[in-house]
C-alpha positions as CSV (number, residue, x, y, z in Angstrom):
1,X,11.0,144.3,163.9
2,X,13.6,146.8,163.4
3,X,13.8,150.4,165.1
4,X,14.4,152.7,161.3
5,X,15.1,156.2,160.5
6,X,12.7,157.6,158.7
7,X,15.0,158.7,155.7
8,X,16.6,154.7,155.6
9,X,12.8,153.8,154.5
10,X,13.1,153.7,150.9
11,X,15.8,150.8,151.0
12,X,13.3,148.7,153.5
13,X,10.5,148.5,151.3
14,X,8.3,145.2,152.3
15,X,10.4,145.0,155.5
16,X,8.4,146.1,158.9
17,X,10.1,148.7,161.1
18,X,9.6,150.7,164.1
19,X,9.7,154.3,163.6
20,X,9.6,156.9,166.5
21,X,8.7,160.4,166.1
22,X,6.1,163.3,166.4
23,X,2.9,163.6,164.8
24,X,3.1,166.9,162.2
25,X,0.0,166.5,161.0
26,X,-3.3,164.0,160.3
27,X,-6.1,163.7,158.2
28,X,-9.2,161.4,157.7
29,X,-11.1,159.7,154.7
30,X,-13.5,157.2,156.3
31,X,-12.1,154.1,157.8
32,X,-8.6,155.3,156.7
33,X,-6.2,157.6,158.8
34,X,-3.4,159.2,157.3
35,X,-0.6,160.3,160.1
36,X,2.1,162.6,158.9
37,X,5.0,161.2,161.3
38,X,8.7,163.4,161.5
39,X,11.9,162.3,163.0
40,X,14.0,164.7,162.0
41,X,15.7,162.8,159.0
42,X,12.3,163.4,156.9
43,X,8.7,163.0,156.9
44,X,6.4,160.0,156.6
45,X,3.0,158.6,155.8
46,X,1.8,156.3,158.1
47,X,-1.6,154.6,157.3
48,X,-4.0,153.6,159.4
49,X,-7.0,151.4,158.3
50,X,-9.7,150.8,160.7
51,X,-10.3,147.3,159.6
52,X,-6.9,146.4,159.5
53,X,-5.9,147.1,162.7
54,X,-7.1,146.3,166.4
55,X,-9.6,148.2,167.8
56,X,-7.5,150.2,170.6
57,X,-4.9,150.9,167.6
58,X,-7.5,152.9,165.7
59,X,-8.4,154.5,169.0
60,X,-5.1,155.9,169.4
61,X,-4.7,157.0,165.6
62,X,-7.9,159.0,166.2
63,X,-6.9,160.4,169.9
64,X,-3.0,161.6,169.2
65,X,-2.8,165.2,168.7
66,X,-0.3,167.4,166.6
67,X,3.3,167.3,167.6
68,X,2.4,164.6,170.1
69,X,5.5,161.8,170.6
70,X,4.6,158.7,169.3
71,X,5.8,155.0,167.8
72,X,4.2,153.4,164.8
73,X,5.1,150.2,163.5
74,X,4.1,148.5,160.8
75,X,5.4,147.1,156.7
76,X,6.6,149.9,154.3
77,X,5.0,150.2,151.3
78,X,6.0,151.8,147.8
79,X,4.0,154.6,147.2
80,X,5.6,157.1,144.8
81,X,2.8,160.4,146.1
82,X,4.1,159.6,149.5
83,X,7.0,161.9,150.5
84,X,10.4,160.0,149.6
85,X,8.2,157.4,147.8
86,X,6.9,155.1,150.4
87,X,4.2,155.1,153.1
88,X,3.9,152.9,156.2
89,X,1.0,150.4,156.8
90,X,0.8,150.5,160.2
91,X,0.0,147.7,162.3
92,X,1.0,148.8,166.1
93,X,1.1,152.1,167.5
94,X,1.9,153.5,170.6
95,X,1.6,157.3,172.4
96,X,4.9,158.0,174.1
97,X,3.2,161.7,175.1
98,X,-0.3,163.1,174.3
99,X,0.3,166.8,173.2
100,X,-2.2,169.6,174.5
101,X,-3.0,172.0,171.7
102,X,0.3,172.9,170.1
103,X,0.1,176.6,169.9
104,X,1.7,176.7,166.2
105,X,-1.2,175.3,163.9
106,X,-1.2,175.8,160.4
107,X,-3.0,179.3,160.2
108,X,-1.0,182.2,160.2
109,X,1.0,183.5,162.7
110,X,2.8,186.9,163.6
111,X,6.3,186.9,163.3
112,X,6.8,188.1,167.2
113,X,4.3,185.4,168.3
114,X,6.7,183.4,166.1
115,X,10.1,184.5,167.8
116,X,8.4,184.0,171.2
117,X,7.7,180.6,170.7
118,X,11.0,179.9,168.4
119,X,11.7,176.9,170.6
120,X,8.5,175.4,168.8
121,X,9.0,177.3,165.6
122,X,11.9,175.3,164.7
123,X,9.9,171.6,164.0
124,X,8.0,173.7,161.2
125,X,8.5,172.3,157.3
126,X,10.5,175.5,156.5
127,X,12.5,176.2,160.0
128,X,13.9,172.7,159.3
129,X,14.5,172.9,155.7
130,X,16.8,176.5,156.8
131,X,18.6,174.5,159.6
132,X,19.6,171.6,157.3
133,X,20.9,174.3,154.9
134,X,22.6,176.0,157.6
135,X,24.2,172.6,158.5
136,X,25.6,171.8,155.0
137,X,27.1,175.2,154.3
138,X,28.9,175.3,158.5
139,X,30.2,171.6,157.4
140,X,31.3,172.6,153.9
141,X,32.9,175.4,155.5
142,X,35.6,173.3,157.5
143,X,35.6,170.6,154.9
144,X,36.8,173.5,152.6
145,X,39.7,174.6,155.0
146,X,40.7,171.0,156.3
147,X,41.1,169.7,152.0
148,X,43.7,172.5,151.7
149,X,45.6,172.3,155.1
150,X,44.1,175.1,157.4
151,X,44.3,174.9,161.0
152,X,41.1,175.9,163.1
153,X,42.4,178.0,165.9
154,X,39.7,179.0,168.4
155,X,39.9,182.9,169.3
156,X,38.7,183.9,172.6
157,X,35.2,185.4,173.1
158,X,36.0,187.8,175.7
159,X,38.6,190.4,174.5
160,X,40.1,193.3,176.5
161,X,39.7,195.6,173.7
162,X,38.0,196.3,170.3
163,X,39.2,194.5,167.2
164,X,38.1,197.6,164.9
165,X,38.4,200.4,167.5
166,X,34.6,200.7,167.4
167,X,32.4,201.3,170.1
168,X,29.8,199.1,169.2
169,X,31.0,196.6,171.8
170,X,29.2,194.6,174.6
171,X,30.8,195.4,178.2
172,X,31.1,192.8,180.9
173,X,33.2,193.0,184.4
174,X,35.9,190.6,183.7
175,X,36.8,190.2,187.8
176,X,36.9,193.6,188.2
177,X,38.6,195.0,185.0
178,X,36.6,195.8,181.7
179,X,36.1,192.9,179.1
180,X,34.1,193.1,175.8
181,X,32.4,190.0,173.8
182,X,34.2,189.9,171.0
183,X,33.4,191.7,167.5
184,X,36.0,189.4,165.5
185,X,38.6,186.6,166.2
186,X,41.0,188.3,163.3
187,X,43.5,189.7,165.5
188,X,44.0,186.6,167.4
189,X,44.4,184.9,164.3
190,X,47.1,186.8,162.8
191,X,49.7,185.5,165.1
192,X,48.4,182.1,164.7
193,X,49.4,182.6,161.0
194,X,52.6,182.7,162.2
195,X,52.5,179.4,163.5
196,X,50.8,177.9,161.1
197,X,50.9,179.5,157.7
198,X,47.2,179.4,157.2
199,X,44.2,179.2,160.0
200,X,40.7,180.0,160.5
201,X,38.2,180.6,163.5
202,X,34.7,179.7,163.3
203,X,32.5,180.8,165.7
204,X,29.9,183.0,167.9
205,X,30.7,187.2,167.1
206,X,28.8,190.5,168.9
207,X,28.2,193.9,167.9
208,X,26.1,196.1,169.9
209,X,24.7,197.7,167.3
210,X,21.2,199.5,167.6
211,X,20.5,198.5,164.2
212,X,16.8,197.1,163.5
213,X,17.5,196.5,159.7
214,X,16.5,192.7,158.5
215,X,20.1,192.6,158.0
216,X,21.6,192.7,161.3
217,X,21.7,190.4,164.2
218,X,23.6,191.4,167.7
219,X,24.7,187.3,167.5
220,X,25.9,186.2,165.1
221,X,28.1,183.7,163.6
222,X,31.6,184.3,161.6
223,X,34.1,181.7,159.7
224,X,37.3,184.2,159.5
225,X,40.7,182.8,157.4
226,X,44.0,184.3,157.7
227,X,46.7,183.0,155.6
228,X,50.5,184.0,155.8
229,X,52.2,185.4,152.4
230,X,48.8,185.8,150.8
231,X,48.4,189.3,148.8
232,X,45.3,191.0,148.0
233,X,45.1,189.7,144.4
234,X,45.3,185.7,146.1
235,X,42.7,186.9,148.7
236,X,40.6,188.0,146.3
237,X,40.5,184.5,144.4
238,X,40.0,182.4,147.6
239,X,37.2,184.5,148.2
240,X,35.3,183.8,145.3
241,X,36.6,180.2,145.3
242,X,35.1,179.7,149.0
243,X,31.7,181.2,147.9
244,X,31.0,179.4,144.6
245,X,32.4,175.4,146.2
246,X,30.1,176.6,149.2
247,X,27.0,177.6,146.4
248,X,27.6,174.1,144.6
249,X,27.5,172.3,147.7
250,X,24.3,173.6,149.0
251,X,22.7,173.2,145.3
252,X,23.9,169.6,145.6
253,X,23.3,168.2,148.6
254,X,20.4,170.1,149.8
255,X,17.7,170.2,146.7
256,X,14.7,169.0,149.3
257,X,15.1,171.9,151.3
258,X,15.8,174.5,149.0
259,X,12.2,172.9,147.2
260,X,10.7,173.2,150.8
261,X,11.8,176.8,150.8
262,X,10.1,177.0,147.5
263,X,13.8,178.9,146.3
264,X,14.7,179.4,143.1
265,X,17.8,177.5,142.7
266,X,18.4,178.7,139.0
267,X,18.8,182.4,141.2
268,X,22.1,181.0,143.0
269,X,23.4,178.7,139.9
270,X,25.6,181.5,138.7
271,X,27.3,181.9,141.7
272,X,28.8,178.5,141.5
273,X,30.9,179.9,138.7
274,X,33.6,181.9,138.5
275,X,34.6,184.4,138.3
276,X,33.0,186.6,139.6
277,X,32.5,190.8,138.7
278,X,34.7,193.0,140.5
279,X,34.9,197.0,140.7
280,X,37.2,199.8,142.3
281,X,35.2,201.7,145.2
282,X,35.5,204.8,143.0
283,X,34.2,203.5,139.5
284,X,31.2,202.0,142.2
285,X,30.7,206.0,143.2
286,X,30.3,206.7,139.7
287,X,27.9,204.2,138.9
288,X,25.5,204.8,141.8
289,X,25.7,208.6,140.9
290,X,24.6,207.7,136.9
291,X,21.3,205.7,139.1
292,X,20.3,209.2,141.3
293,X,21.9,208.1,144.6
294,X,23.4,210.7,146.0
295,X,26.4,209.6,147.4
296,X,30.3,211.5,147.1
297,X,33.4,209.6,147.3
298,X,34.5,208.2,150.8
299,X,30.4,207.1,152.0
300,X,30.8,203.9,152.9
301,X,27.5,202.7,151.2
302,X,24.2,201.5,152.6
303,X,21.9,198.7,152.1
304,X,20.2,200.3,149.2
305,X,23.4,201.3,147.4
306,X,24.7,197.6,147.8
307,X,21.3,196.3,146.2
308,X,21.8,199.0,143.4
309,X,25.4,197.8,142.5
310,X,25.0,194.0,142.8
311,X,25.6,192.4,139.0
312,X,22.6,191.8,136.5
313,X,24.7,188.3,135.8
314,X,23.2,186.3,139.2
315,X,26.6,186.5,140.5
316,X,28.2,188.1,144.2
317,X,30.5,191.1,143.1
318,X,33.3,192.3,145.0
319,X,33.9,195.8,145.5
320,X,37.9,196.9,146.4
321,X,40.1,199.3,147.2
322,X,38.2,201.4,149.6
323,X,39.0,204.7,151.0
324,X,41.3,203.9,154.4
325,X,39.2,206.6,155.9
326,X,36.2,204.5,156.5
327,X,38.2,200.6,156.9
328,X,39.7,199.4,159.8
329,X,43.4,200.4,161.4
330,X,45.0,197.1,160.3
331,X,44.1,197.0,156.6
332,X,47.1,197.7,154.7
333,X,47.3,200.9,152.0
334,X,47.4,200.4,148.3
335,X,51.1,200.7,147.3
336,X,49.8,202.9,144.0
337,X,47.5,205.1,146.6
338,X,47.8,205.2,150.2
339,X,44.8,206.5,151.0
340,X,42.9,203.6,149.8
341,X,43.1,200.3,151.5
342,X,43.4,197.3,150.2
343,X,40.1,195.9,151.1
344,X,37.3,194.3,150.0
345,X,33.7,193.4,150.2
346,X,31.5,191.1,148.5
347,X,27.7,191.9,147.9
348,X,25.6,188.7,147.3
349,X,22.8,189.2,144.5
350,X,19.1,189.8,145.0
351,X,19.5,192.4,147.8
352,X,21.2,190.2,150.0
353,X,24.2,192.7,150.7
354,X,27.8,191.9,152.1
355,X,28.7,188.4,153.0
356,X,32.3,188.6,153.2
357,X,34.4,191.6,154.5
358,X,38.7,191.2,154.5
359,X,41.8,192.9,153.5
360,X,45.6,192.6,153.0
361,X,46.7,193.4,156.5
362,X,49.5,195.7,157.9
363,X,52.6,194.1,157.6
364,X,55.0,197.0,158.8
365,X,55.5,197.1,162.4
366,X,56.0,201.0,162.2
367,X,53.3,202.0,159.7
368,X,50.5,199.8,162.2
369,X,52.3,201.3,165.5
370,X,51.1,205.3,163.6
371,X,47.4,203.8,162.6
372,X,47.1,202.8,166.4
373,X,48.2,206.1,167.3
374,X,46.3,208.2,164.4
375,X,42.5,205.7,165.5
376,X,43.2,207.2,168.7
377,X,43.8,203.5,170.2
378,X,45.3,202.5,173.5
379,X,48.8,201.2,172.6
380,X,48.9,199.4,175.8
381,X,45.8,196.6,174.4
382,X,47.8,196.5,171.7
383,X,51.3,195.4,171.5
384,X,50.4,191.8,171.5
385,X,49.3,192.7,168.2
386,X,52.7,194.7,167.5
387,X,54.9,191.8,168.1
388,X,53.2,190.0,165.6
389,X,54.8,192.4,163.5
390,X,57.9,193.2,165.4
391,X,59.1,189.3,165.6
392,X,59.3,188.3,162.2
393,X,56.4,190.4,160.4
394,X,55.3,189.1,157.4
395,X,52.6,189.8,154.5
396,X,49.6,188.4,155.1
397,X,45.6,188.5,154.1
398,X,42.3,187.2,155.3
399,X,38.5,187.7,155.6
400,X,35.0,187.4,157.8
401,X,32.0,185.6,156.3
402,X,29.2,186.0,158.3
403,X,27.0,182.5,158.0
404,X,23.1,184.1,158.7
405,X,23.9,186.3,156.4
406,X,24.4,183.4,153.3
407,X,21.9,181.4,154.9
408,X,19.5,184.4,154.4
409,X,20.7,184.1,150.9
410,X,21.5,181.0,149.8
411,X,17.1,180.0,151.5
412,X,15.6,182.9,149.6
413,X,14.5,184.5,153.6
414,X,13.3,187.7,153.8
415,X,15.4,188.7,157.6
416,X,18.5,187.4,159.3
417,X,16.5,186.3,162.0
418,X,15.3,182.9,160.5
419,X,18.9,182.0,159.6
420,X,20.1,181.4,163.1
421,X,18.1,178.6,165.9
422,X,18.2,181.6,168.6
423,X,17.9,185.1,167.0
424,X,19.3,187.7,169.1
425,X,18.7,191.4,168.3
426,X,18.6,194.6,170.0
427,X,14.9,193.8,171.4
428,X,15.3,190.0,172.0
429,X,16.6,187.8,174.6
430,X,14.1,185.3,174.9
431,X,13.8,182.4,174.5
């Protein structure tokens, strides 16, 4: 008898197996028992008839509780209703561990009972089905990079200073000095550029933000490119290129759980083509004044005003050029007005708000050594980043794509908070 996944079964039909796993669920119609067994591959009907079967088997198919471990073994069966189109008649079975009353049963729960128990929360139908899409898209993100020749270079996660000049920042004693958990691995990146032409990081990000909004997390995750001699026009297409090969994949590859999620994939279809809508900040101020918001030119805009401006056509829209005002020090200017940067964001559809954030950066060693000065920025944590300009400085462009955020998205989820194994926000630390 061999030991099977439970996703192999379909290609072992009439063969008997071994399948370990935990009870989801179990029902009863007479002398027939129906165990809903999971192994993290899938999910699978194991049947249990009371006349087929010894007497201390049927015992243990009535005794095993939900979520309890267990082994059934037994012949696999065709049986088209059964999820992935067989069932197993089981012969044998064995409790590994007899579960108490597993607090998540199917009635409804609150979402802080929920969180507290997250640990548990993440066997559940849907919990799965958002991991497994969180899975493709983090493995389609490196496939993307590694097909056309990016390096992953691994930024540091303790900084001794801001990478925006903010001071949403988390403080920690670094052996007596001041360190911060890092906001971004950008700045680290652009000399890696240097090196290597083109690079990404991929990898845990903080912001200290007291936000509460379904759209913020103070953990998060963040897949950041930097590529050397790219201008903002190139950026702009390897954005939309990155985002509609990511949408395609997850379409693809992951149709089970977006059907789990109950999503409706024809909502994310037209982001797989491009391209995509995009709009100068101002002509954006224009059309959010013609729908009553009132907003003046140089807001940077809100939640609402992102939902308001994202395209009838299905598809992410990029909005560029923003005031330098309200963008970071590094971003460089827009050679036809200085006072806008050339920056960009890009608003997913359906209210799901900005997914990617990036800019042409500051190539001029003088005009980024004034920004320091004008953010009010300690030169001092900063000439690490001035050399990068001041030994061969060179054009160069990149982005931040945060992953909960198109996880949220791409499963149809209603808060940030589902998107990630181990949400942490500004009134959460356990578990």
């Amino acid at each position: 008898m061999r030991e099977a996944e439970i996703r192999e079964l379909p290609g072992l039909v009439g063969e008997q197996v071994r399948v370990s796993g935990w009870l989801y669920n179990a029902r009863s119609s007479g002398k027939l028992r129906f165990l809903v067994v999971r192994d993290g591959s899938g999910y699978l009907q194991a049947v249990v008839f009371k006349t087929g079967v010894a007497e201390k088997v049927w015992a243990e198919a009535e005794r095993v509780t939900q979520e309890s471990s267990l082994c059934v073994m037994g012949t696999v069966k065709e049986e088209k209703r059964a999820p992935g189109g067989v069932e197993l008649q089981v012969e044998d079975l064995e409790i590994v561990q007899l579960c108490p009353e597993y607090p998540i049963t199917p009635k409804e729960h609150g979402p802080d009972f929920l969180l507290n128990n997250r640990h548990l929360w993440l066997r559940s139908k849907r919990q799965h089905a958002v991991m497994r899409v969180r899975n493709e898209l983090t493995f389609g993100i490196r496939d993307f990079f590694y097909r056309r020749n990016y390096v992953q270079i691994d930024s540091p996660i303790l900084t001794p200073s801001s990478s925006e000049g903010t001071a949403t920042l988390f403080e920690t004693d670094y052996f007596g000095e001041k360190a911060y958990l890092s906001q971004s691995g950008q700045l680290y990146l652009e000399p890696a550029a240097a090196a290597h032409g083109k690079v990404y990081c991929f990898g845990p990000t903080f912001r200290a933000e007291k936000s509460k909004t379904r759209r913020h997390l103070t953990e998060f995750w963040m897949v950041e490119p930097e590529i050397a001699w790219m201008r903002f026009e190139g950026l702009l297409d390897l954005a939309e290129e990155f985002v509609s090969e990511l949408v395609a994949r997850v379409l693809d590859r992951c149709k089970e759980d977006l059907e789990r999620l109950e999503r409706e994939v024809s909502a994310l279809e037209p982001a797989t083509r491009r391209p995509y809508p995009r709009i100068d900040y101002g002509d954006a101020v224009e059309k959010l004044k013609g729908r009553g918001f009132e907003v003046k030119f140089g807001d940077d805009f809100g939640g609402d005003e992102e939902t308001a401006l994202a395209d009838e056509s299905g598809k992410p829209i990029m909005i560029t050029r923003y005031p330098a005002a309200i963008k970071a020090f590094y971003m460089e200017p827009d050679p036809n007005d200085p006072t806008r940067a050339l920056a960009v964001d890009m608003i997913a559809p359906e209210g799901y708000g900005e997914i990617i954030g990036g800019s042409e950066r500051i190539g001029s060693y003088e005009l980024l050594e004034k920004r320091i000065a004008e953010h009010g920025l300690p030169r001092q944590a900063y000439e690490w980043y001035l050399d990068v300009r001041k030994y061969g400085g060179f054009p160069h462009a990149g982005f931040g794509m945060g992953i909960e955020r198109v996880v949220t998205w791409l499963c149809g989820l209603s808060h940030l908070r589902e998107a990630i194994p181990y949400p942490r926000m500004i009134n959460r630390l356990y578990p």
